[in-house]
C-alpha positions as CSV (number, residue, x, y, z in Angstrom):
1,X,-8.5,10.9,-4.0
2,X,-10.6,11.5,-6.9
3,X,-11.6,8.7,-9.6
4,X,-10.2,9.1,-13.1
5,X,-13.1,10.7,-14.3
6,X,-13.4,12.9,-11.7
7,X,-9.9,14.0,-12.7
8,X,-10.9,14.2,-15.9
9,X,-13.8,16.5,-14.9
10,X,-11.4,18.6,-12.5
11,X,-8.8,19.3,-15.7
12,X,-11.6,20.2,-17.8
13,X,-12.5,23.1,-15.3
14,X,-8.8,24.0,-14.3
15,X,-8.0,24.3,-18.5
16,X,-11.1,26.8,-18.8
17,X,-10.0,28.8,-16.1
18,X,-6.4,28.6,-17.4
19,X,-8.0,30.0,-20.9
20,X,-10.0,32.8,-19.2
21,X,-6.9,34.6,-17.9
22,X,-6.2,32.6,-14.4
23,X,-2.7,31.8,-13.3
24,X,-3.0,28.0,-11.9
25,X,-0.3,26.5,-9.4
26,X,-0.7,23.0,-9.8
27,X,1.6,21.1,-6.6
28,X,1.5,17.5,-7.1
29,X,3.2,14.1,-6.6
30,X,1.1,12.7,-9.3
31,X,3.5,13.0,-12.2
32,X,1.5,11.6,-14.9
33,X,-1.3,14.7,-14.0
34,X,1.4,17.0,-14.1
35,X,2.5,16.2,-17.4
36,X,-1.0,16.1,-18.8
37,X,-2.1,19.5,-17.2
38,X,1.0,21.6,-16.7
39,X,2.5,24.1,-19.1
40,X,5.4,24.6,-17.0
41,X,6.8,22.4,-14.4
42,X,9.4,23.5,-11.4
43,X,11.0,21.0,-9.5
44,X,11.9,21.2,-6.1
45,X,14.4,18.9,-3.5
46,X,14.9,19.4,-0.5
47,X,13.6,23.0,-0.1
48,X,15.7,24.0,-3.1
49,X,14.5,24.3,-6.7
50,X,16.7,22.0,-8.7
51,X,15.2,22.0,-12.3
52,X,12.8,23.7,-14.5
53,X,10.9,22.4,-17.9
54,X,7.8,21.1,-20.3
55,X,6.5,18.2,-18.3
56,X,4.6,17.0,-22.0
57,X,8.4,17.1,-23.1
58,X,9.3,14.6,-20.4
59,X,8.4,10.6,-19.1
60,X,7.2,10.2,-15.6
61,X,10.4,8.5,-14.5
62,X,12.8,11.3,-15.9
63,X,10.6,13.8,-14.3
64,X,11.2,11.5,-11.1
65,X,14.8,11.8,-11.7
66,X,14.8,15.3,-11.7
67,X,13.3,15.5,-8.3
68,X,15.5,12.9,-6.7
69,X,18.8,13.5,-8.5
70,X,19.8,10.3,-9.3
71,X,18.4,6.9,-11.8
72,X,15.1,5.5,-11.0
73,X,15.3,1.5,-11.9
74,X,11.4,0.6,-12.4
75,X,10.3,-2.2,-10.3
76,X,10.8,-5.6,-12.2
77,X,8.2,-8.4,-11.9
78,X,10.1,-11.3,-11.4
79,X,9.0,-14.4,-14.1
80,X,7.1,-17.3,-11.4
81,X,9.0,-20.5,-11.2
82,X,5.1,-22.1,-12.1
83,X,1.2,-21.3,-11.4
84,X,0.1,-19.4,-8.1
85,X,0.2,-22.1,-5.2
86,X,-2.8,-22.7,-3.2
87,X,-4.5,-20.4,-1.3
88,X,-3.3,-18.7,1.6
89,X,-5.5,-15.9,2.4
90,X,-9.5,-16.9,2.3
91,X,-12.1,-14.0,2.9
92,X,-15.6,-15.5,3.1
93,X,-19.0,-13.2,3.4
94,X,-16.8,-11.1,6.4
95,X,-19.7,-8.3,7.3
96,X,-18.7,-6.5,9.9
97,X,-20.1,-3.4,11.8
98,X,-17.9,0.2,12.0
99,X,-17.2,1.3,15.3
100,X,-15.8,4.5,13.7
101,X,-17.4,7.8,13.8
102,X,-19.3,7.8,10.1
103,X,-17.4,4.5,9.8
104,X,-19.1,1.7,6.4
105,X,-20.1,-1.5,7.8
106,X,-18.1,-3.8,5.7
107,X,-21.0,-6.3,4.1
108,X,-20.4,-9.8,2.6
109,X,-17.0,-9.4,1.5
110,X,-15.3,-12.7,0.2
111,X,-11.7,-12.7,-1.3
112,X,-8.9,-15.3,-2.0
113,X,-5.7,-14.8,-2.7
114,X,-2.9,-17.2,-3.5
115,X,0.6,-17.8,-2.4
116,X,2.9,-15.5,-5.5
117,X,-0.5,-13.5,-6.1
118,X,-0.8,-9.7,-5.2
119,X,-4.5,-8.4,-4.8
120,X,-5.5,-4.8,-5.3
121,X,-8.0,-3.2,-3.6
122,X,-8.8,0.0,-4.6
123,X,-11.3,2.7,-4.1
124,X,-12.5,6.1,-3.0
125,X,-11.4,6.6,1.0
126,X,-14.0,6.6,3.4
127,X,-15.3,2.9,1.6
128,X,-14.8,0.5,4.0
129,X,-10.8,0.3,3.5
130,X,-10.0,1.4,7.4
131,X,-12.5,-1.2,8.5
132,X,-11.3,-4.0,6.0
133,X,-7.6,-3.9,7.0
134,X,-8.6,-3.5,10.6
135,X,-10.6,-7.1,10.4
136,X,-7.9,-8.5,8.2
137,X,-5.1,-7.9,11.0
138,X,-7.2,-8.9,13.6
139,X,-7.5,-5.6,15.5
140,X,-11.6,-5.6,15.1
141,X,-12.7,-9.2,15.3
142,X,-14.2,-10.8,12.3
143,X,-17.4,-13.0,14.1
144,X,-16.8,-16.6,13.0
145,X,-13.4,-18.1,13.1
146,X,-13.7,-19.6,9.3
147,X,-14.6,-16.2,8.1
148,X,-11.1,-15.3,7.7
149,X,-8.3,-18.6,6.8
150,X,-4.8,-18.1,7.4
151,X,-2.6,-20.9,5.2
152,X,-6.4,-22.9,6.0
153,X,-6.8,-22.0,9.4
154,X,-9.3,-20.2,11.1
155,X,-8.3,-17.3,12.5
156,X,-11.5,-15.0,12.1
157,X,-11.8,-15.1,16.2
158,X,-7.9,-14.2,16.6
159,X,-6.2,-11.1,17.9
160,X,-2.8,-9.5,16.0
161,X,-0.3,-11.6,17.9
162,X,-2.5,-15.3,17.2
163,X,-2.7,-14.1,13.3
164,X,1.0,-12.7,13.2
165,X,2.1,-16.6,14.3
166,X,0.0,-18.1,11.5
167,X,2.1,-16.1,9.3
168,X,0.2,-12.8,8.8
169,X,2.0,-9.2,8.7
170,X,0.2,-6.4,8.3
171,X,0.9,-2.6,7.7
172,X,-1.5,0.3,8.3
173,X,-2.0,3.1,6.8
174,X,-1.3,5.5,9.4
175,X,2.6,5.5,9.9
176,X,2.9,7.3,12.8
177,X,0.5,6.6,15.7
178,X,-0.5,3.2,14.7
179,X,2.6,1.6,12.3
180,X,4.6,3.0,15.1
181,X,5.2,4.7,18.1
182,X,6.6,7.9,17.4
183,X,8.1,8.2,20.8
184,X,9.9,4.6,20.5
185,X,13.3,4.2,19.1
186,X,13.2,1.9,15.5
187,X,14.9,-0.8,17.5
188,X,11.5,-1.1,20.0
189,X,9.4,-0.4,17.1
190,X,10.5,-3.2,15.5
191,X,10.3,-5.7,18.4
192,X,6.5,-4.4,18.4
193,X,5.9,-6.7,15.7
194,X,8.7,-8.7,15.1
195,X,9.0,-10.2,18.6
196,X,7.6,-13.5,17.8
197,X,8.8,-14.3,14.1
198,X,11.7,-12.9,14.7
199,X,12.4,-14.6,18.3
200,X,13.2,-11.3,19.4
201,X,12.6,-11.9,23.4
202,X,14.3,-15.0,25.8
203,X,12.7,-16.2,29.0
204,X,10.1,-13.1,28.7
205,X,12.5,-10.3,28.1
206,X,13.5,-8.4,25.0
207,X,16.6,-9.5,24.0
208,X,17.6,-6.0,23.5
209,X,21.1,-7.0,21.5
210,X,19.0,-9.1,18.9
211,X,16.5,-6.6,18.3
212,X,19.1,-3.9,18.0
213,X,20.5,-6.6,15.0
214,X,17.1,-6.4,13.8
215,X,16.2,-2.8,13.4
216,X,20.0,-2.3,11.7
217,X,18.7,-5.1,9.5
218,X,16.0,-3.6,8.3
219,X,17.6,-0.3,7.8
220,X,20.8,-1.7,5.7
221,X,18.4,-3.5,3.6
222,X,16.2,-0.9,2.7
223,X,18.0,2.3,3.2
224,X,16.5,3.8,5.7
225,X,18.5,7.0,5.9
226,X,18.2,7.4,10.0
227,X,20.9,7.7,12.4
228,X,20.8,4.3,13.4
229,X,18.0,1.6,15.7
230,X,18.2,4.0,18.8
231,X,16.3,7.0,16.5
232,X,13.0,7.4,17.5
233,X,10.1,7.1,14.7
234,X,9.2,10.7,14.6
235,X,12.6,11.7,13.6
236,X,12.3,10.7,10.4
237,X,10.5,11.5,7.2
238,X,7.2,10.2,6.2
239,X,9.4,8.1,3.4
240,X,12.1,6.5,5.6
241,X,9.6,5.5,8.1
242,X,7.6,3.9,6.0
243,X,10.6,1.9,4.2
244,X,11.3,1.1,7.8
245,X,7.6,-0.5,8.7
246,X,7.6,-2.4,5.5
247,X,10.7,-3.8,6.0
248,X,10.3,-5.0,9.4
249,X,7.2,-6.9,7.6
250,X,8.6,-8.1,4.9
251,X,11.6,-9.3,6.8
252,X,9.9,-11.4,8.8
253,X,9.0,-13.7,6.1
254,X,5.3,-13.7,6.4
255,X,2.7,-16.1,4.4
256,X,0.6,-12.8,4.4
257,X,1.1,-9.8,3.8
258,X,-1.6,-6.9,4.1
259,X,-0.7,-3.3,3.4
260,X,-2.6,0.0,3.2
261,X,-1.8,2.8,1.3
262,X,2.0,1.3,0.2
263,X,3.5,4.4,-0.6
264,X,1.1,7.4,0.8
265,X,3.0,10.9,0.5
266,X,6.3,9.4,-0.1
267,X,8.5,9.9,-2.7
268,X,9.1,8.4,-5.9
269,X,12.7,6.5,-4.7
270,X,11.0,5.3,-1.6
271,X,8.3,4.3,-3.4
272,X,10.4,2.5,-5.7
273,X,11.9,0.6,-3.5
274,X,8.7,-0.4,-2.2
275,X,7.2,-1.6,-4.9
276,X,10.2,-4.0,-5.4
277,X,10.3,-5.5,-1.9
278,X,6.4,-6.3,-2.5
279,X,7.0,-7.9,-5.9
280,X,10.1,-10.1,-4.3
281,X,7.9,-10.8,-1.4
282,X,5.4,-12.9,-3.9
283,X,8.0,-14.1,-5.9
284,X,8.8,-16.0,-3.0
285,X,5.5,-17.6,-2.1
286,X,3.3,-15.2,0.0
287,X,-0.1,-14.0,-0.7
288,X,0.0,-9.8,-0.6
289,X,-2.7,-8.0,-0.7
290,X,-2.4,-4.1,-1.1
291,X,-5.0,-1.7,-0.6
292,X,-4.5,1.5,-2.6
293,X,-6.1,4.6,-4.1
294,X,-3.4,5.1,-6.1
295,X,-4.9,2.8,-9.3
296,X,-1.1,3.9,-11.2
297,X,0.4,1.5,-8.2
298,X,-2.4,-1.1,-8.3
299,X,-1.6,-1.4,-11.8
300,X,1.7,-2.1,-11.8
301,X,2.3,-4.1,-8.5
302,X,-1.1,-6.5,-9.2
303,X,-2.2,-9.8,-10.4
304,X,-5.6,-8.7,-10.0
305,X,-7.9,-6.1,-9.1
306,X,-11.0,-5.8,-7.1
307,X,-12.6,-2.8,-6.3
308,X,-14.6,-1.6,-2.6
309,X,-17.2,0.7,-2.6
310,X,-19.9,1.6,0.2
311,X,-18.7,-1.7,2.2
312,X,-18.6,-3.9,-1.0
313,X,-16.2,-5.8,-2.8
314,X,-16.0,-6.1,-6.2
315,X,-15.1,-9.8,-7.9
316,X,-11.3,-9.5,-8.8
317,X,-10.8,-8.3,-12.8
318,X,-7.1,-9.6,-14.0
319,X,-4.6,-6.3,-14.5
320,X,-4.6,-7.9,-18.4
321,X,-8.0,-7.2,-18.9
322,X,-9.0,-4.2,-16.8
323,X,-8.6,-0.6,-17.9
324,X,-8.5,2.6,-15.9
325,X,-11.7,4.0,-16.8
326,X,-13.3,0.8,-16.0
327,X,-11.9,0.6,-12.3
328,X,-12.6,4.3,-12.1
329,X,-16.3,3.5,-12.6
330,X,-17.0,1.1,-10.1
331,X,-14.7,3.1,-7.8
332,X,-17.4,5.4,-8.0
333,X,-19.8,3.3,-7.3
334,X,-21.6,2.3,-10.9
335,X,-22.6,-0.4,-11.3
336,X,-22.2,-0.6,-15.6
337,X,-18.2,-0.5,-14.7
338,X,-17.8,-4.2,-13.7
339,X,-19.2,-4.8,-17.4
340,X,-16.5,-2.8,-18.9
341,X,-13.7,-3.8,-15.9
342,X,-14.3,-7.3,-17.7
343,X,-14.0,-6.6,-20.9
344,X,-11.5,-3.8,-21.3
């Protein structure tokens, strides 16, 4: 993922070239680049082309249309009944060593986030994100148990299961592998996680017919297209299984919800439809955070906006007063951005 202005640098090169004779084949999800760069567009669905045009002729969402064959609805920001509640996710000088191959050490970062708040967290990869949601879901411990409050408890010393009973949910970036178990059906993929909140076990056995109740839960409720809970995870696309993992999060109800690259290679109705379970998710009183390269996302899903680079984390700028450009900036590490993320 490139920063704005290295985008902005990228076109420059690919428009010279495009003048000088070169024929450029531009494949991209990003439809806003598309329409700024492309002469031409071709769409493709399903292996088949289904449309041709003038992406500068054309809005984002009807070039989304065209790929998915059907109306987009934008995600709608529902009005809060009254100001953000207290806090339910508090962050406090975490500094944490990588135990990742070229891995950042994570150093002094402090965040708090309030029930009906989202917080975005963007920057470059490689900056400390991997190591931030792994302390966050209580995979890598965090040192001191105050260092990380859960609803004001300390649970900086807890493991995923001790976290997930305070409230916390968490999804990774990698779907496959880590979100889930490719090899699993949905239905013991979702008892993976669910199995406390969702009192998916008796007596210290999996109440298979509950969890079965479960999975078909989550996949009525956010169209998973899937044969049904016994699939496993690898059958199906990178979009449906991760409308599947967010759902079995989000319907467990938690306090706290951290996610990692929301919508990652999927497509624009899946993302869609994530984007909408997120914002219903704080309507209703939990604290999301959402960590994101994708600043189009962080934009429209966020309260706020803080940015990690080399291991840091930036003090949150409001959405309302924070531009692109700015973001971009301290995204790539300069320090003269958090000036102008302020004062945008």
């Amino acid at each position: 993922m490139l920063t704005p202005q290295e985008v902005d640098r990228l076109f420059v090169t690919l428009r010279r070239l495009a003048s000088e004779g070169c024929s450029i084949l531009y494949i991209s999800h990003k439809l806003e680049e598309v329409r700024a760069l492309c002469h031409v567009a071709t769409v493709m669905r399903l292996g088949r082309l289904v449309g041709r045009c003038v992406p500068s002729e054309k809005t984002a969402r009807e070039l989304a249309e065209i790929m998915m064959g059907c109306e987009l609805s934008a995600p709608v920001r529902a009005e809060r009944a009254g100001a953000a509640g207290a806090a339910r996710l508090v962050v406090d000088r975490l500094s944490v060593r990588s135990s990742r191959p070229f891995g950042i050490d994570l150093q002094a970062v402090s965040m708090s986030v309030a029930g009906g708040e989202i917080l975005g967290i963007a920057g470059i990869a490689g900056n400390g994100q991997t190591e931030l949601m792994d302390t966050l879901s209580g995979e890598v411990p965090a040192g001191k148990p105050e260092t990380i409050l859960i609803d004001g408890v300390p649970a900086g010393h807890m493991g995923p299961r001790e976290r997930r009973k305070l409230g916390g949910c968490f999804v990774p970036e990698e779907r496959n592998g880590h979100g889930a178990v490719p090899g699993m059906t949905l239905a013991q993929n979702a008892f993976l996680s669910g199995s406390v909140r969702a009192l998916l076990s008796r007596l210290g056995l999996i109440d298979a017919g509950r969890t079965a109740a479960y999975a078909d839960r989550i996949i009525a409720r956010f169209d998973v297209r899937t044969t049904g809970p016994k699939a496993e995870a690898r059958s199906l696309s990178g979009g449906n299984l991760q409308k599947f993992l967010v759902g079995r999060e989000i319907l467990l109800e938690p306090n706290v919800l951290v996610i990692n690259q929301p919508t990652w290679g999927v497509d624009a109705g899946a993302a869609a439809a994530v984007h909408q379970a997120i914002l219903h998710l704080a309507r209703d009183g939990a604290a999301v955070v959402i960590i994101s390269q994708d600043l189009e996302e962080l934009f429209v899903l966020c309260d706020s906006i803080s940015v990690i680079a080399g291991g840091r984390l930036s003090a949150p700028v409001p959405v309302a007063e924070a531009s692109v450009e700015a973001i971009g900036l301290l995204m790539g590490g300069t320090s003269a951005g958090v000036a102008d993320a302020t004062h945008a």
